[in-house]
C-alpha positions as CSV (number, residue, x, y, z in Angstrom):
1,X,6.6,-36.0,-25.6
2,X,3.7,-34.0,-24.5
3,X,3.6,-35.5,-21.5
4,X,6.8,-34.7,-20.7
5,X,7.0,-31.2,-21.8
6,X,3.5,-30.6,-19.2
7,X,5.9,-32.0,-16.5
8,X,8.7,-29.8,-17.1
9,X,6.8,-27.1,-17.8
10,X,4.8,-27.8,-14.3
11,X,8.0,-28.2,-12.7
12,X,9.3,-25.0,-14.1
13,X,6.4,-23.3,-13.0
14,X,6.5,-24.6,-9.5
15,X,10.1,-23.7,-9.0
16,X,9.3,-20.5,-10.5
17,X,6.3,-19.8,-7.5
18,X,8.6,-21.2,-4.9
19,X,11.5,-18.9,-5.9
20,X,9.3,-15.9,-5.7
21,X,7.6,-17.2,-2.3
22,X,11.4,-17.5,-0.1
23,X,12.3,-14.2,-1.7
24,X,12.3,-12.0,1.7
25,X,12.2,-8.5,1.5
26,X,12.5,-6.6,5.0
27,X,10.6,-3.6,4.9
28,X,11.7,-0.7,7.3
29,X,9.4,2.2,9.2
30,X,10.0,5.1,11.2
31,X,8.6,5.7,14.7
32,X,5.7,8.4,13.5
33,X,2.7,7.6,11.8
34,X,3.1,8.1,8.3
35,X,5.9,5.8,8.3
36,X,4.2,2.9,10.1
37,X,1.1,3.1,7.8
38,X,3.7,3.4,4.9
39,X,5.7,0.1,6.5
40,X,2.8,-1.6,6.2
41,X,0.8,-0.5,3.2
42,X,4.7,-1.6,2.1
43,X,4.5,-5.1,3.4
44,X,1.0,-5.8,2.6
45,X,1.2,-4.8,-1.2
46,X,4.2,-6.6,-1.5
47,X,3.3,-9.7,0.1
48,X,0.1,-9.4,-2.3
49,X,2.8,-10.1,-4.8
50,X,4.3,-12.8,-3.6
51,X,6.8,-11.8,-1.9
52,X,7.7,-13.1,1.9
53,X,7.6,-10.0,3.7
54,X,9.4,-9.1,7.2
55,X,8.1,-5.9,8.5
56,X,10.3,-3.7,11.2
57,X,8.5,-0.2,11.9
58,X,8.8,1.8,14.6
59,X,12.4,2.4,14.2
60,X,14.5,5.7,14.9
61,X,15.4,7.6,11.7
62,X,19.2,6.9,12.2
63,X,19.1,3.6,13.7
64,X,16.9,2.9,10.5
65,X,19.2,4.2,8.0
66,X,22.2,2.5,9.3
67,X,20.1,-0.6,9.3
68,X,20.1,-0.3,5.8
69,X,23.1,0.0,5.0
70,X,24.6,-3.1,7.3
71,X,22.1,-4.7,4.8
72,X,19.4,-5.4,8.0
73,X,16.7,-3.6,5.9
74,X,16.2,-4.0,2.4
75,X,13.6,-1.2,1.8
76,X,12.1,1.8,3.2
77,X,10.5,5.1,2.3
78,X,12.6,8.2,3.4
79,X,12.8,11.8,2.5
80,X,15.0,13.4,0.1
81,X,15.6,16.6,2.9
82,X,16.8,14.2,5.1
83,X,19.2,12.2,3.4
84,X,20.8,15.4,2.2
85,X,20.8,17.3,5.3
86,X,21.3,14.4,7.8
87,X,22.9,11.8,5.9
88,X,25.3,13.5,3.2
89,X,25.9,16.4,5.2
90,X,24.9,19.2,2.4
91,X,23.7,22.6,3.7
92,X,23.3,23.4,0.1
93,X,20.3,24.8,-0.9
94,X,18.6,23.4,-3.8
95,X,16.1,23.0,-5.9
96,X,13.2,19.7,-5.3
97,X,14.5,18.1,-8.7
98,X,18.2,19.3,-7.7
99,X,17.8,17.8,-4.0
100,X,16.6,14.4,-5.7
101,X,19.3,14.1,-7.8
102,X,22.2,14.6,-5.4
103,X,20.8,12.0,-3.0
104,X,20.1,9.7,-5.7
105,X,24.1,10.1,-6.6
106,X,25.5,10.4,-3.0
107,X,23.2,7.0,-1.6
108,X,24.4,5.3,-4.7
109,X,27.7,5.5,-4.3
110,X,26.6,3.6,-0.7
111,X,24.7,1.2,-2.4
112,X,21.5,2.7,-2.2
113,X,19.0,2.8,-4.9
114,X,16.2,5.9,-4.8
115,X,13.3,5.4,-6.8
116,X,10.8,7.4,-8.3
117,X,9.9,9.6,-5.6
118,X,6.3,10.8,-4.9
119,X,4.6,13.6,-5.1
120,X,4.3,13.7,-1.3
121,X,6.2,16.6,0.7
122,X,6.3,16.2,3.9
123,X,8.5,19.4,4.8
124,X,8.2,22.3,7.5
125,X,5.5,24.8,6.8
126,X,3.8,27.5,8.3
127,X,-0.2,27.4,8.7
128,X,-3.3,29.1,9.6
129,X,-6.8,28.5,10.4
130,X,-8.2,28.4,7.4
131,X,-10.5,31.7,7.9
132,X,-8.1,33.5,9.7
133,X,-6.1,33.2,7.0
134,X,-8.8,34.4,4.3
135,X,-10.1,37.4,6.1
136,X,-6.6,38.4,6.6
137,X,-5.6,38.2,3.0
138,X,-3.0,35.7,3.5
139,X,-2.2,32.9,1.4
140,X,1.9,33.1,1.2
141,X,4.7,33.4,3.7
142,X,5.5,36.9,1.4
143,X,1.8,37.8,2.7
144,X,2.9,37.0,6.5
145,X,5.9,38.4,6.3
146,X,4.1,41.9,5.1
147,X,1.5,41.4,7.9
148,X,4.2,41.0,10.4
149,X,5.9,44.0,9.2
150,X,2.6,46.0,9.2
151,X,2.6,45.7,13.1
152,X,-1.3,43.7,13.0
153,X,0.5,41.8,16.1
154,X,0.7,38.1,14.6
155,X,1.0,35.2,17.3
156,X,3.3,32.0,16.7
157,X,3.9,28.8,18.2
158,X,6.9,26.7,17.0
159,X,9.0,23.8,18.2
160,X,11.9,24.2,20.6
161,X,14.0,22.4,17.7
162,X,13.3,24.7,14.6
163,X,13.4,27.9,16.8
164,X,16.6,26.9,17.6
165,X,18.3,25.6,14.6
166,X,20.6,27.2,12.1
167,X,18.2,26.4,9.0
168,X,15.2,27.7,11.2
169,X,13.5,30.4,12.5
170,X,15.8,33.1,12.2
171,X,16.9,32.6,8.6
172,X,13.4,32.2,7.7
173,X,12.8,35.5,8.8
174,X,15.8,36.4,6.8
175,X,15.0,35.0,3.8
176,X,11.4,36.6,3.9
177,X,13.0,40.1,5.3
178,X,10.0,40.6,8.5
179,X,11.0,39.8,12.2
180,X,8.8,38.8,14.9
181,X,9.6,39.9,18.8
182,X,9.9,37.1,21.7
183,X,7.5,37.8,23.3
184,X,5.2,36.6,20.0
185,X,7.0,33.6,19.7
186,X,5.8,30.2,21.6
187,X,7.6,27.2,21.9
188,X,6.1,23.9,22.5
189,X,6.1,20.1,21.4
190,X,5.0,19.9,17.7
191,X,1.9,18.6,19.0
192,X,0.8,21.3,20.8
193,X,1.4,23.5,18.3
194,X,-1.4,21.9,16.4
195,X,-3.8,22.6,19.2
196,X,-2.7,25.8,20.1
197,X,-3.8,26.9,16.6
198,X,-7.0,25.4,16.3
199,X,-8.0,26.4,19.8
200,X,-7.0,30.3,18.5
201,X,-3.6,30.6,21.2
202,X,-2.1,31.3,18.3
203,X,-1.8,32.8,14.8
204,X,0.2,31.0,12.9
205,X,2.0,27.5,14.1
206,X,5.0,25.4,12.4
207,X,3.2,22.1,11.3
208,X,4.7,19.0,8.7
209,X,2.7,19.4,5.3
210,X,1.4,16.4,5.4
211,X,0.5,16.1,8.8
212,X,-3.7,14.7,8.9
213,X,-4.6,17.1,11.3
214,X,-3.9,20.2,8.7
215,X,-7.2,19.0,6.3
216,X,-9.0,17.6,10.2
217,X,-8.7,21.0,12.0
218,X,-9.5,23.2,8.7
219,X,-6.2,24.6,8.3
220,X,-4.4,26.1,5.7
221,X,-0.6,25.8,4.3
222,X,0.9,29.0,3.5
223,X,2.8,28.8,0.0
224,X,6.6,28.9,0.5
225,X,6.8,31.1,-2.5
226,X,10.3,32.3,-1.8
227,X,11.7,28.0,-1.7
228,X,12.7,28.4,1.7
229,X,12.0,25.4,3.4
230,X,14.3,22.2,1.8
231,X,12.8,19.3,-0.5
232,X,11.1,16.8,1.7
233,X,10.2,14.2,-1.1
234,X,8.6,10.7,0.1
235,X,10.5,8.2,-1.9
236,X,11.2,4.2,-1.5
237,X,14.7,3.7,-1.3
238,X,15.9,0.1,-1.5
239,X,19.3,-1.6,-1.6
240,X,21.2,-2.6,-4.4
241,X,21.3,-5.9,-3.9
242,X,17.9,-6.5,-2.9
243,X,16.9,-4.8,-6.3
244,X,19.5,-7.3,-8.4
245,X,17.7,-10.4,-6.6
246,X,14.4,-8.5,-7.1
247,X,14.6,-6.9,-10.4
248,X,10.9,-6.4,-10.9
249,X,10.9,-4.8,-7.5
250,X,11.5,-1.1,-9.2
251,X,8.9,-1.2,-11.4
252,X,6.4,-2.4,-8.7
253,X,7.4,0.2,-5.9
254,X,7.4,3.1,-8.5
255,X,3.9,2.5,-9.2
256,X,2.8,2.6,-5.6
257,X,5.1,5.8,-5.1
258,X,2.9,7.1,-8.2
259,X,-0.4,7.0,-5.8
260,X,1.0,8.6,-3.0
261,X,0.6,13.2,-2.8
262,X,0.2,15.7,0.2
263,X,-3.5,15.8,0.3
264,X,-3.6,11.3,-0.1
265,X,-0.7,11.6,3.0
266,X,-2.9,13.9,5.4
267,X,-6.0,12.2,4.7
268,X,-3.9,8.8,5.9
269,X,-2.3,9.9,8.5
270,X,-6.0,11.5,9.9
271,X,-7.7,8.5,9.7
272,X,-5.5,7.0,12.1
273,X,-4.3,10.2,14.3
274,X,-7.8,11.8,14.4
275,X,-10.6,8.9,13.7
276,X,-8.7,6.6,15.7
277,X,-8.5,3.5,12.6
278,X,-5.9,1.3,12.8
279,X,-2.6,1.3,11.3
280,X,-3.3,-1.8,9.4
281,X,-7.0,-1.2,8.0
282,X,-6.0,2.7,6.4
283,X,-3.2,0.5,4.5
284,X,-5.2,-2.2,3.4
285,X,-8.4,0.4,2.5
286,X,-5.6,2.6,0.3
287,X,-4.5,-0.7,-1.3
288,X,-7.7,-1.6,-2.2
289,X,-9.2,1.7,-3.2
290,X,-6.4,1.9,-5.4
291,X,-6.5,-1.7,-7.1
292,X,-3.0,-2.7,-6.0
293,X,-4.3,-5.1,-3.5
């Protein structure tokens, strides 16, 4: 009889490991660098669980969420902003815990299952070298917006896409009551914009807050103490059905969502956009670092 129970219980076990081996969970990226180290820190830490992992990074945001939902990708980390902006269509302001919530509800109904989101916020912001900003007293956008408005002839460089848009520059502006004249307003690729502060063309520039080069170049976030700019939250998202055949899947993802925050985002993201690392080693260092590898 003990003999027999070993054997079934080995046999149990074995079926047990080779369910959890064919289990395939395709893990989706965007085309920018924070999602492809995300894609893969993703794949990595979930093939460390057993899991057989397909990665596909690289992807546009739309062509990526439509993936999704043709049931092509089972799980990727996207941004609360954008699914309630882009994907719901809701030009409703609202609060971070209010923006979660209604994306949570709307992508359900779609069979899409948001999980705990991050503390990562990867929204529009407005920046400053860091000492420009401290000998000018300026830590806020109210601060910038009473600089501007004092006449001390404030420089900016923007994108062509939030100068432009009808939840950019000119409501800002609105919102913060101070306006800035043309002829103090530079548009450029968001990458210039970066260099054009840190090389002083500029005053202020419109950078993502968790962009690596904010912490590499010494610059510093203005507070958005009025809410302006919408909830960009970094949260896995995963289907439905992916999370019924992978139940334990929740509880795994949550707890890597739980290590992730604005500064651990822009130190990733410069590792590999300013000391040159690979996508692959800053994943597997931040796994490892963080015991989940």
């Amino acid at each position: 009889m003990k003999t027999l129970t070993t054997l079934l219980t080995g046999a149990a076990l074995a079926a047990s490991l080779s369910t959890a081996q064919a289990d395939e969970i395709v893990v989706g990226g965007k085309n920018f660098t924070e999602q492809q180290i995300l894609a893969s820190m993703t794949g990595q830490y979930l093939e460390g669980l057993g899991y057989d992992v397909e990665e596909r990074s690289g992807m546009g945001s739309a062509v990526l969420r439509q993936a999704q939902e043709n049931g092509q990708i089972d799980l990727y980390w996207e941004y609360t902003g954008t699914s309630l902006i882009n994907y719901n269509d809701v030009s409703e302001r609202l609060s971070p815990e209010d923006t979660y919530a209604r994306v949570k509800e709307l992508d359900g109904e779609k069979g899409l299952v948001w999980l705990e989101p991050s503390a990562a916020n990867n929204t529009y912001a407005l920046a400053m070298r860091e000492a420009d900003a401290q000998e000018r007293g300026i830590a806020s956008l109210s601060d910038l917006a009473q600089e501007v408005n004092d006449d001390k002839g404030l420089s900016f460089a923007l994108n062509a896409e939030f100068y432009a848009r009808d939840d950019g520059w000119r409501p800002l502006q609105k919102a913060y009551d101070f306006r800035v004249g043309r002829a103090d307003v530079k548009r450029m690729d968001s990458g210039l914009v970066y260099q054009a502060l840190r090389d002083g063309q500029v005053d202020v520039g419109l950078v993502f807050a968790t962009d690596g080069r904010i912490p590499a170049f010494d610059f510093t976030v203005l507070e958005d103490d009025k809410g302006y700019f919408p909830a960009y939250a970094l949260t896995p998202v995963v289907r439905e059905e992916s999370l019924k055949a992978n139940p334990e899947l929740e509880s795994q993802m949550n707890a890597l969502s739980a290590e992730l925050n604005d500064d651990t985002m822009a130190s990733l993201n410069a590792q590999v956009d300013v000391e040159k690392k690979t996508i692959e080693q800053v994943a597997e260092d931040f796994l490892k670092e963080h015991g989940l590898m």
